[in-house]
Residue, then its C-alpha position, 0 to 999 in steps of 0.5 A: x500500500x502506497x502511503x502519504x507522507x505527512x508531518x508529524x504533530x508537535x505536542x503543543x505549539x511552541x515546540x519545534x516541528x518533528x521529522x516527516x513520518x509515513x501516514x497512510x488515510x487507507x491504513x485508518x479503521x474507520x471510527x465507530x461511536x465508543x470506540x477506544x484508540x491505541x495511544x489515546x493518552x498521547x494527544x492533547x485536546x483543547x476544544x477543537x485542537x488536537x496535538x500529539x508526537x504521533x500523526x496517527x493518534x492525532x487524527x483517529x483521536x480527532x475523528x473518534x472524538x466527532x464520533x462520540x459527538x455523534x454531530x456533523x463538525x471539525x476538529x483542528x490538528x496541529x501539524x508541523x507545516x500548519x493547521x490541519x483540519x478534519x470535517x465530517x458531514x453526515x446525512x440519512x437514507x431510506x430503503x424501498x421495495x425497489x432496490x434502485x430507489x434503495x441505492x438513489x437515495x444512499x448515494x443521495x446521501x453520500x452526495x449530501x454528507x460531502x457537501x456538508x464536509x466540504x460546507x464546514x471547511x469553507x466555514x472554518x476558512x472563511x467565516x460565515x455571514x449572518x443577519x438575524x431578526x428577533x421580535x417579541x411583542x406583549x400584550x394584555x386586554x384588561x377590563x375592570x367593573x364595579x363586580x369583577x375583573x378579568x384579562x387576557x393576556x398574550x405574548x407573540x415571538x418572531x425569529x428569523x435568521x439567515x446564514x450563508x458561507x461561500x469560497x473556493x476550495x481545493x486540496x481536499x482529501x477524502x479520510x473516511x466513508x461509512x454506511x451506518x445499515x443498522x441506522x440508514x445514515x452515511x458519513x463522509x470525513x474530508x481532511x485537508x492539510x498543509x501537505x495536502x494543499x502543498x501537494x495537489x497544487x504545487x505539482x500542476x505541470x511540475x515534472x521534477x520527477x518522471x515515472x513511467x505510467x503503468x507504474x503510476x496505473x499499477x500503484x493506482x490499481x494496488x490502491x484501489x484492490x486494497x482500501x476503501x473506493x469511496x463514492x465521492x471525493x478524492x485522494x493523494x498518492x506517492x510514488x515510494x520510488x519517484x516521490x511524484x504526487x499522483x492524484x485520484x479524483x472519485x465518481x460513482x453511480x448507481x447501476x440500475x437493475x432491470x428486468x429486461x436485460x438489453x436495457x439493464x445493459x444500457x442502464x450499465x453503460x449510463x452508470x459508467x458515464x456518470x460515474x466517469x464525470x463525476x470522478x473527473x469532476x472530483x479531481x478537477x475540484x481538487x486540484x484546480x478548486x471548485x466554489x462551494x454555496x451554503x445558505x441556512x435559515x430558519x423561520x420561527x413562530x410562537x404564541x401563548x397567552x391566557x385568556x379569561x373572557x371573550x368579546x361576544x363580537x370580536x370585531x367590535x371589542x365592546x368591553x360591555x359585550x364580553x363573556x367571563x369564562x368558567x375556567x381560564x384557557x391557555x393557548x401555547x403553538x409554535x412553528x418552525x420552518x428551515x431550509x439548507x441550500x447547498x451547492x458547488x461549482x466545478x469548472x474548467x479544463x482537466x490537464x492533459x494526460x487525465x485517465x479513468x478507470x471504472x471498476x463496478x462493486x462485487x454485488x453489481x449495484x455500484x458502478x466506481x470511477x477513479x480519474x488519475x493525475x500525475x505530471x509525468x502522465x500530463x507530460x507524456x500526453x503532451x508529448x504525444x500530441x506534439x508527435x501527432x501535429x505531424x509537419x502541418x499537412x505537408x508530405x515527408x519531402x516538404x511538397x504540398x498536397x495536389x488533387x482533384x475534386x472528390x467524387x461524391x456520387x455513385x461507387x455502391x458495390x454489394x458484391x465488393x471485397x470486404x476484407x476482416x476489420x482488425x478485432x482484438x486488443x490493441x496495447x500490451x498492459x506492459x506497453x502502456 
C-alpha cells in the first residue's frame, strides 16, 4: 500500500516541528461511536485542537472524538507545516421495495454528507455571514367593573435568521466513508492539510520527477484492490520510488437493475458515464478548486397567552359585550420552518494526460470511477500530441498536397471485397 507522507504533530505549539513520518488515510479503521484508540493518552485536546508526537493518534483521536459527538463538525490538528483540519458531514437514507430507489437515495446521501464536509471547511476558512431578526411583542386586554375583573393576556415571538458561507476550495482529501445499515445514515470525513494543499497544487505541470505510467496505473490499481473506493471525493498518492504526487479524483453511480436485460445493459453503460464525470469532476475540484454555496435559515413562530373572557363580537371589542369564562384557557403553538441550500461549482479544463478507470462493486449495484493525475502522465500526453501535429499537412519531402475534386456520387458495390476489420486488443498492459 502506497502511503502519504505527512508531518508529524508537535505536542503543543511552541515546540519545534518533528521529522516527516509515513501516514497512510487507507491504513485508518474507520471510527465507530465508543470506540477506544491505541495511544489515546498521547494527544492533547483543547476544544477543537488536537496535538500529539504521533500523526496517527492525532487524527483517529480527532475523528473518534466527532464520533462520540455523534454531530456533523471539525476538529483542528496541529501539524508541523500548519493547521490541519478534519470535517465530517453526515446525512440519512431510506430503503424501498425497489432496490434502485434503495441505492438513489444512499448515494443521495453520500452526495449530501460531502457537501456538508466540504460546507464546514469553507466555514472554518472563511467565516460565515449572518443577519438575524428577533421580535417579541406583549400584550394584555384588561377590563375592570364595579363586580369583577378579568384579562387576557398574550405574548407573540418572531425569529428569523439567515446564514450563508461561500469560497473556493481545493486540496481536499477524502479520510473516511461509512454506511451506518443498522441506522440508514452515511458519513463522509474530508481532511485537508498543509501537505495536502502543498501537494495537489504545487505539482500542476511540475515534472521534477518522471515515472513511467503503468507504474503510476499499477500503484493506482494496488490502491484501489486494497482500501476503501469511496463514492465521492478524492485522494493523494506517492510514488515510494519517484516521490511524484499522483492524484485520484472519485465518481460513482448507481447501476440500475432491470428486468429486461438489453436495457439493464444500457442502464450499465449510463452508470459508467456518470460515474466517469463525476470522478473527473472530483479531481478537477481538487486540484484546480471548485466554489462551494451554503445558505441556512430558519423561520420561527410562537404564541401563548391566557385568556379569561371573550368579546361576544370580536370585531367590535365592546368591553360591555364580553363573556367571563368558567375556567381560564391557555393557548401555547409554535412553528418552525428551515431550509439548507447547498451547492458547488466545478469548472474548467482537466490537464492533459487525465485517465479513468471504472471498476463496478462485487454485488453489481455500484458502478466506481477513479480519474488519475500525475505530471509525468500530463507530460507524456503532451508529448504525444506534439508527435501527432505531424509537419502541418505537408508530405515527408516538404511538397504540398495536389488533387482533384472528390467524387461524391455513385461507387455502391454489394458484391465488393470486404476484407476482416482488425478485432482484438490493441496495447500490451506492459506497453502502456
Amino acid at each position: 500500500m502506497m502511503k502519504l507522507k505527512i508531518l508529524t504533530l508537535a505536542m503543543v505549539l511552541a515546540m519545534p516541528a518533528i521529522a516527516a513520518e509515513e501516514f497512510s488515510l487507507t491504513d485508518m479503521i474507520p471510527a465507530r461511536p465508543g470506540a477506544q484508540v491505541a495511544g489515546a493518552e498521547q494527544a492533547q485536546v483543547s476544544g477543537d485542537v488536537v496535538v500529539a508526537k504521533d500523526t496517527n493518534v492525532a487524527v483517529a483521536v480527532a475523528h473518534q472524538a466527532l464520533m462520540d459527538d455523534n454531530e456533523d463538525g471539525i476538529k483542528m490538528i496541529q501539524v508541523g507545516s500548519g493547521t490541519g483540519i478534519l470535517s465530517i458531514g453526515s446525512a440519512s437514507y431510506n430503503t424501498y421495495e425497489n432496490m434502485n430507489a434503495t441505492l438513489l437515495s444512499k448515494r443521495g446521501a453520500y452526495n449530501q454528507a460531502y457537501l456538508i464536509a466540504k460546507k464546514q471547511l469553507i466555514e472554518n476558512m472563511k467565516g460565515v455571514e449572518h443577519q438575524c431578526s428577533n421580535v417579541v411583542s406583549a400584550r394584555m386586554d384588561v377590563i375592570d367593573t364595579g363586580v369583577e375583573g378579568t384579562a387576557n393576556e398574550q405574548t407573540n415571538m418572531m425569529e428569523a435568521c439567515t446564514e450563508s458561507v461561500s469560497g473556493s476550495l481545493a486540496g481536499f482529501v477524502t479520510y473516511d466513508v461509512y454506511d451506518n445499515i443498522g441506522e440508514k445514515g452515511v458519513r463522509v470525513s474530508l481532511i485537508s492539510t498543509p501537505k495536502t494543499r502543498s501537494q495537489i497544487k504545487g505539482n500542476r505541470g511540475a515534472v521534477a520527477v518522471t515515472t513511467e505510467p503503468n507504474v503510476i496505473f499499477q500503484q493506482v490499481i494496488s490502491d484501489v484492490k486494497s482500501g476503501v473506493l469511496p463514492p465521492v471525493g478524492a485522494k493523494v498518492l506517492t510514488n515510494a520510488d519517484t516521490g511524484e504526487v499522483i492524484v485520484l479524483g472519485y465518481g460513482s453511480a448507481i447501476a440500475r437493475q432491470n428486468r429486461n436485460s438489453n436495457v439493464a445493459r444500457k442502464l450499465k453503460g449510463v452508470a459508467k458515464s456518470q460515474s466517469q464525470t463525476r470522478a473527473r469532476s472530483a479531481l478537477l475540484a481538487t486540484i484546480q478548486g471548485e466554489k462551494v454555496y451554503w445558505q441556512g435559515s430558519f423561520d420561527e413562530k410562537q404564541m401563548e397567552g391566557t385568556k379569561q373572557f371573550e368579546y361576544e363580537d370580536p370585531n367590535l371589542n365592546d368591553p360591555q359585550q364580553v363573556e367571563i369564562l368558567e375556567e381560564d384557557r391557555s393557548t401555547f403553538l409554535n412553528q418552525l420552518k428551515t431550509s439548507d441550500e447547498y451547492s458547488t461549482v466545478a469548472k474548467g479544463k482537466l490537464p492533459p494526460g487525465v485517465s479513468v478507470k471504472s471498476f463496478a462493486s462485487d454485488d453489481g449495484f455500484w458502478q466506481y470511477s477513479v480519474a488519475v493525475y500525475a505530471p509525468s502522465l500530463e507530460a507524456t500526453a503532451r508529448k504525444a500530441a506534439k508527435e501527432m501535429e505531424g509537419n502541418n499537412g505537408q508530405t515527408v519531402n516538404g511538397v504540398s498536397h495536389h488533387g482533384h475534386k472528390i467524387k461524391a456520387h455513385g461507387g455502391l458495390n454489394e458484391k465488393a471485397a470486404n476484407p476482416q476489420g482488425a478485432s482484438g486488443k490493441v496495447a500490451s498492459e506492459k506497453e502502456l
